[in-house]
C-alpha positions in Angstrom: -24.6 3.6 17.0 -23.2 0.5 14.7 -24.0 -3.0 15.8 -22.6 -5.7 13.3 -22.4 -9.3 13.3 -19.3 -10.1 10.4 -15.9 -7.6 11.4 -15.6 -7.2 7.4 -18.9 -5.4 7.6 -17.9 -2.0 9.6 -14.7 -0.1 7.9 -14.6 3.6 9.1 -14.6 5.5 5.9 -14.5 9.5 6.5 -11.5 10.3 8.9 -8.8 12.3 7.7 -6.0 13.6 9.7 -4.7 17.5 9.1 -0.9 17.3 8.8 0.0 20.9 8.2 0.4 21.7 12.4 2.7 18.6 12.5 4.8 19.0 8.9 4.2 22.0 7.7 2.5 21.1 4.3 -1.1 21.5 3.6 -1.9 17.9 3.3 -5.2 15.7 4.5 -4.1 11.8 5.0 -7.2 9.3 4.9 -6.8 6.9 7.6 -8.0 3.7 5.9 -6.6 1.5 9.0 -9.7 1.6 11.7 -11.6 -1.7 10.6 -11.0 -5.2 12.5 -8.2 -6.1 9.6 -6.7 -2.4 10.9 -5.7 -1.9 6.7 -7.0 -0.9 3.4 -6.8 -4.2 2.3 -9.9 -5.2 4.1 -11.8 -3.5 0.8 -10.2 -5.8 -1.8 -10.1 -8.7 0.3 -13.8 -8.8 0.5 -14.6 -7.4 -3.1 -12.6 -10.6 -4.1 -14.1 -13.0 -1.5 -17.6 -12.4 -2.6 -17.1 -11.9 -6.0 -15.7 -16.1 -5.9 -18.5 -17.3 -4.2 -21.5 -15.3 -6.6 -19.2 -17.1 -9.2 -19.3 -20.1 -8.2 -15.6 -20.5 -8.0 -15.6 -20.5 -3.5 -17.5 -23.3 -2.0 -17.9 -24.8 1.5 -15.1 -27.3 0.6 -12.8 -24.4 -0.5 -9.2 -23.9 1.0 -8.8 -19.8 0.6 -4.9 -19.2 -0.6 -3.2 -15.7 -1.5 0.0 -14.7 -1.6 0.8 -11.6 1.0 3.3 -9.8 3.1 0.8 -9.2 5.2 -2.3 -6.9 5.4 -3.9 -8.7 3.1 -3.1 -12.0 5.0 -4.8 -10.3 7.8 -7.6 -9.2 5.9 -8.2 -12.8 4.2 -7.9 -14.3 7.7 -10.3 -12.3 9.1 -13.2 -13.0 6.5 -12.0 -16.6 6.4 -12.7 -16.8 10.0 -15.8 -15.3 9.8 -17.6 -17.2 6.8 -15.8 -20.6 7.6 -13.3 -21.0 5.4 -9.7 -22.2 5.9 -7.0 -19.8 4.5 -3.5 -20.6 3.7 -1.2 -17.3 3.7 2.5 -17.7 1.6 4.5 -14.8 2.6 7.9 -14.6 3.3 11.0 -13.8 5.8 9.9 -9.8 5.4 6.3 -10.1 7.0 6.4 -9.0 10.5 6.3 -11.3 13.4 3.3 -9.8 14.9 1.8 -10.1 11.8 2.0 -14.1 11.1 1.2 -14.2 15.0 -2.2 -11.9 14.1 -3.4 -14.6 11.0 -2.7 -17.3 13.4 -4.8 -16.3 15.8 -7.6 -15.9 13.7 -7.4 -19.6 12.4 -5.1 -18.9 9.4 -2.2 -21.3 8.5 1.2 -19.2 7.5 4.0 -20.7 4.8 6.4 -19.1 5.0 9.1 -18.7 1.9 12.8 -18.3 2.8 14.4 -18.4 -0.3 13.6 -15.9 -3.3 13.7 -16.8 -6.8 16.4 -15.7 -9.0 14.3 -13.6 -11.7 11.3 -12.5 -8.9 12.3 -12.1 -5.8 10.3 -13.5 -2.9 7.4 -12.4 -4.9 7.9 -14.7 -7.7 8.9 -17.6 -5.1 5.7 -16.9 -2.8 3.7 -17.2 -6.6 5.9 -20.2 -7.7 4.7 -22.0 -4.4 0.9 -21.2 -5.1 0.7 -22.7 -8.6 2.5 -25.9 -7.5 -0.2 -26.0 -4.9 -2.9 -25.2 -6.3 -2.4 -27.6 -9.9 -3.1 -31.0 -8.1 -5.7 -29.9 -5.9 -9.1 -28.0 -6.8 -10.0 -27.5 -3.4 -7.8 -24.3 -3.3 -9.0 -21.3 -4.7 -6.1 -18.8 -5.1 -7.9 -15.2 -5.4 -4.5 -13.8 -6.8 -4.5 -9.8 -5.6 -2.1 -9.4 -8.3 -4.2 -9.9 -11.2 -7.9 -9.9 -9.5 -9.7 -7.2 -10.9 -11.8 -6.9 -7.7 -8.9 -5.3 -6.4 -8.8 -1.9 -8.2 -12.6 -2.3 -8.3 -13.1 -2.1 -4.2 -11.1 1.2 -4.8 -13.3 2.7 -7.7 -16.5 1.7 -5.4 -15.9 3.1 -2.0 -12.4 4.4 -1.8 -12.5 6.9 -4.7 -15.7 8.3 -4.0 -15.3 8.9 -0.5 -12.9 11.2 -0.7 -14.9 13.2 -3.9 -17.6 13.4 -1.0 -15.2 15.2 1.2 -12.9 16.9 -0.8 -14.8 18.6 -4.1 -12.2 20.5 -4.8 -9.5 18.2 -4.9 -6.6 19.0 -7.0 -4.0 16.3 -6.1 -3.7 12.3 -4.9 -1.4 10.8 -3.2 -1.6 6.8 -3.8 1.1 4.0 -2.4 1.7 1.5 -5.1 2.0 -1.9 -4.3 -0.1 -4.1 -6.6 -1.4 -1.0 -7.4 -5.1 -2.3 -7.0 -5.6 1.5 -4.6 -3.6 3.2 -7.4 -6.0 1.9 -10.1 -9.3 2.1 -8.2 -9.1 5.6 -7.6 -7.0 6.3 -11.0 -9.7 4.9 -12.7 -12.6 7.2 -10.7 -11.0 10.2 -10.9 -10.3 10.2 -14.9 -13.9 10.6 -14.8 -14.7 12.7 -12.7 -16.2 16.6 -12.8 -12.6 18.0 -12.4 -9.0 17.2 -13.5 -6.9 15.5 -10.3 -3.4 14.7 -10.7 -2.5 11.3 -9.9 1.1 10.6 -8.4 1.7 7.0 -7.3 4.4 6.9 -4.3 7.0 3.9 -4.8 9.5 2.5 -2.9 13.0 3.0 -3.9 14.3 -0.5 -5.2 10.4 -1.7 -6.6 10.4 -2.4 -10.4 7.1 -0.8 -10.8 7.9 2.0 -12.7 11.3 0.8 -14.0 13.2 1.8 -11.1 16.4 -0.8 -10.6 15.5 -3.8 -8.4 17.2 -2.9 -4.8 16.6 -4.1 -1.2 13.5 -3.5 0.2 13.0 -4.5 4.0 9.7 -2.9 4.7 6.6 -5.2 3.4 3.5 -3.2 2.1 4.6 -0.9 -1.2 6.8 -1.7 -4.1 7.1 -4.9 -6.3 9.6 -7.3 -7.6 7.5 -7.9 -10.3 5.6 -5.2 -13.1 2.1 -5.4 -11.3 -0.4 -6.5 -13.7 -3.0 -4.5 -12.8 -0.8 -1.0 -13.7 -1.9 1.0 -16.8 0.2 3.9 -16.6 -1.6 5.9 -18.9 -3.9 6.5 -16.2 -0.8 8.1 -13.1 0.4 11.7 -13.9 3.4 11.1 -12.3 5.6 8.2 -9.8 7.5 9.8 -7.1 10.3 7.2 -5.3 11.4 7.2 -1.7 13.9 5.5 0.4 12.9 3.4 3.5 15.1 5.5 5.8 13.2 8.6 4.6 9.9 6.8 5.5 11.2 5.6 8.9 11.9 9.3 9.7 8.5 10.4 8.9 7.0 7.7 10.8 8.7 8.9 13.7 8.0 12.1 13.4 4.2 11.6 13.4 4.1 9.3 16.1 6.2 12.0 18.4 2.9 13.9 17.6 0.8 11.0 18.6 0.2 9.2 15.5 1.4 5.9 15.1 1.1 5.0 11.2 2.2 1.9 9.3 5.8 1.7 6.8 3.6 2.4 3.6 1.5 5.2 5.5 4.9 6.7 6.0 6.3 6.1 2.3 3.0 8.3 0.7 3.4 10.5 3.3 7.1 11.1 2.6 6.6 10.9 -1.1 4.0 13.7 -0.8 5.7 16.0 1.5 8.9 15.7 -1.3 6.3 16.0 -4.0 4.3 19.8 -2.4 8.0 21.0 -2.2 8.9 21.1 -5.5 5.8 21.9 -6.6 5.3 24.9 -4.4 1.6 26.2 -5.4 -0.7 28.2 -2.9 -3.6 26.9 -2.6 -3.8 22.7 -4.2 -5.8 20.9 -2.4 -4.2 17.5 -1.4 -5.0 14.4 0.1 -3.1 11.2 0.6 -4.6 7.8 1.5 -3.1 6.3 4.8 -3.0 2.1 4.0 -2.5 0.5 7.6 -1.2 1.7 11.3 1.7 1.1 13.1 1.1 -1.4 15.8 2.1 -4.2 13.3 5.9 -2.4 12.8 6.6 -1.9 16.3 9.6 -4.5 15.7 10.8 -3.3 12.9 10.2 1.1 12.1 9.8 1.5 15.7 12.3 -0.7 17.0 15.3 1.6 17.4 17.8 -1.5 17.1 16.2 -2.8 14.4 16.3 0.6 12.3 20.3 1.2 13.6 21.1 -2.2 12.2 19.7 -1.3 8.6 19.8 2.0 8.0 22.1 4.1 10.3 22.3 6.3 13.5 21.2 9.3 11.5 17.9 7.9 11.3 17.1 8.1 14.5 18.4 11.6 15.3 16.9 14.7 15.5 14.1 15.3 13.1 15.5 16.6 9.5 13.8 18.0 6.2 11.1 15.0 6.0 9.9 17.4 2.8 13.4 15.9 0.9 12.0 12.6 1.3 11.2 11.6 -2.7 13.6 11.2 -4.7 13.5 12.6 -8.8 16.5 12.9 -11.2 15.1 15.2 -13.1 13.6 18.9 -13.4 10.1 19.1 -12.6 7.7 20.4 -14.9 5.7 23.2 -13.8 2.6 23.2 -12.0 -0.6 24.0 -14.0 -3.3 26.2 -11.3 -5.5 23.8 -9.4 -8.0 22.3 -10.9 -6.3 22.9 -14.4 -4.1 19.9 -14.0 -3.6 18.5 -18.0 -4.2 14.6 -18.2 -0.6 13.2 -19.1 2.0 11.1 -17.0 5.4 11.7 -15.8 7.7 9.8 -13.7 10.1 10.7 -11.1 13.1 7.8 -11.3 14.7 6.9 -7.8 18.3 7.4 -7.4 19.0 3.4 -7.7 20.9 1.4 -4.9 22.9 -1.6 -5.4 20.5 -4.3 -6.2 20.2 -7.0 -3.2 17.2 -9.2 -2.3 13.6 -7.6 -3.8 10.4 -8.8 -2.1 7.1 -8.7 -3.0 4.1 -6.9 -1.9 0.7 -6.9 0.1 
């Protein structure tokens, strides 16, 4: 039995969900979305919370700010709430509905950004906002996921290891980047660890991450307008890409089996489906880390309108190859036997779309 008193103290850590009956691909997905902030985000959040106030940087007369397209926002508000703070999301037009609704409830106050910048997208607006805020006023304390080191560090504590606990014999991870705090965290643990894992980050088609051309991005969660500052790419084997239809699709497809997952559960799913296809070797094991569930994108990815509008009737019809789902425009190299994996990187680069409003992440 768990009793609590603070919702940031209980995040269920060790469920994993078996997707070969449903996809066909021997593949484990770590739900990270059964905590009261329902994402991964929760982990940072409070890594960066407490990590202010043993510095001395968050005090009772503290005004919390970040900069999010959501989860985080969530998770912020929640721990705001909780310890006393007031907390100021800036996000933008892209964050869901239900989402802004969610950190209002919980006491938050929600800016919202309408127009992007010219050389950062929404991103670099949503930042722009924070620093003109923040300048005349030391009252707000601007934690900055982008560039907070507690970020990737949340992930090297409690993400990483959890799933060496599970899987010892892990060959391959699947981790979204966004501002690659997950990416790092677990990047960072696994360089180190007993046996060689390959790391492939999953990006969204039109994020400038991994140099991909800047392109329209409608789903908040993955991807950036912006190079992350937290990315050292000596440390990811290899970037797979994939396109917001092809992460629709898979969402669909799992919740048809029950399982309703978030946009950027369904991007590192899709990306990792494409990724075991070329890379056809019996016996890797896999695992993929599931940010946030799907409640929050019930306008939007479930929303059959919605997804018409945006992305075409074929989206919604019958289920296709969700294994095509990442994109690479080039050769793969071959696969080394598990555990044999050699420590270099690689990228896959999207097939680029017409460039066209770039938002920003988290």
């Amino acid at each position: 039995m768990s009793v609590i008193s603070a919702p940031y103290t209980f995040n269920e850590e060790d469920l994993y969900v078996d997707l070969r009956p449903i996809l066909g691909r021997r593949l484990f997905l770590k739900c990270e979305g059964f905590n009261f902030a329902g994402s991964i985000k929760l982990k940072p959040a409070i890594e960066m919370v407490e990590a202010a106030e043993q510095q001395g940087a968050l005090t009772p007369e503290s005004v919390l700010v970040e900069s999010s397209s959501g989860n985080m926002g969530v998770a912020l508000s929640m721990i705001a709430a909780s310890k006393g703070y007031p907390f100021l999301c800036v996000t933008d037009s892209r964050c869901n509905l239900s989402t802004r609704l969610l950190m209002e409830a919980l006491g938050a106050r929600v800016h919202v950004v309408t127009e992007p910048s010219a050389d950062g997208g929404f991103l670099r607006a949503r930042i722009d906002y924070i620093r003109t805020l923040c300048s005349p006023d030391d009252r707000y304390v601007w934690l900055s996921q982008y560039t907070n080191p507690g970020n990737w560090k949340a992930h090297y504590h409690r993400t990483a290891p959890a799933i060496a606990r599970s899987f010892p014999g892990l060959d391959v991870l699947f981790v979204g980047a966004g501002t690659t705090g997950t990416l790092m965290g677990c990047a960072r643990y696994f360089r180190q660890w007993h046996r060689p894992v390959r790391i492939v980050a999953v990006d969204s088609v039109g994020s400038v991450t991994f140099g991909g051309a800047p392109g329209r991005r409608m789903l908040p969660g993955l991807g950036m307008s912006v190079h992350p500052p937290l990315l050292d790419e000596s440390l990811v084997d290899e970037a797979v890409h994939v396109e917001e239809a092809d992460t629709i699709r898979v969402c669909r497809r799992l919740a048809r089996r029950g399982f309703l997952f978030g946009g950027s559960t369904g991007t590192v799913v899709s990306g990792a489906l494409g990724w075991l296809a070329r890379h056809d070797t019996p016996g890797l094991t896999t695992v993929a880390i599931a940010p946030d569930l799907g409640e929050r994108y019930l306008e939007t990815v479930y929303q059959a309108n919605w997804v018409q509008a945006l992305y075409g009737e074929d989206v919604l019809g019958p289920d296709g190859p969700v294994a095509a789902g990442s994109r690479t425009s080039r050769t793969p190299s071959p696969v080394p036997s598990p555990g044999r994996w050699p420590h270099h990187r690689r990228r896959d680069a999207a097939h680029g779309r017409a460039p066209d409003t770039v938002e920003g992440d988290g």
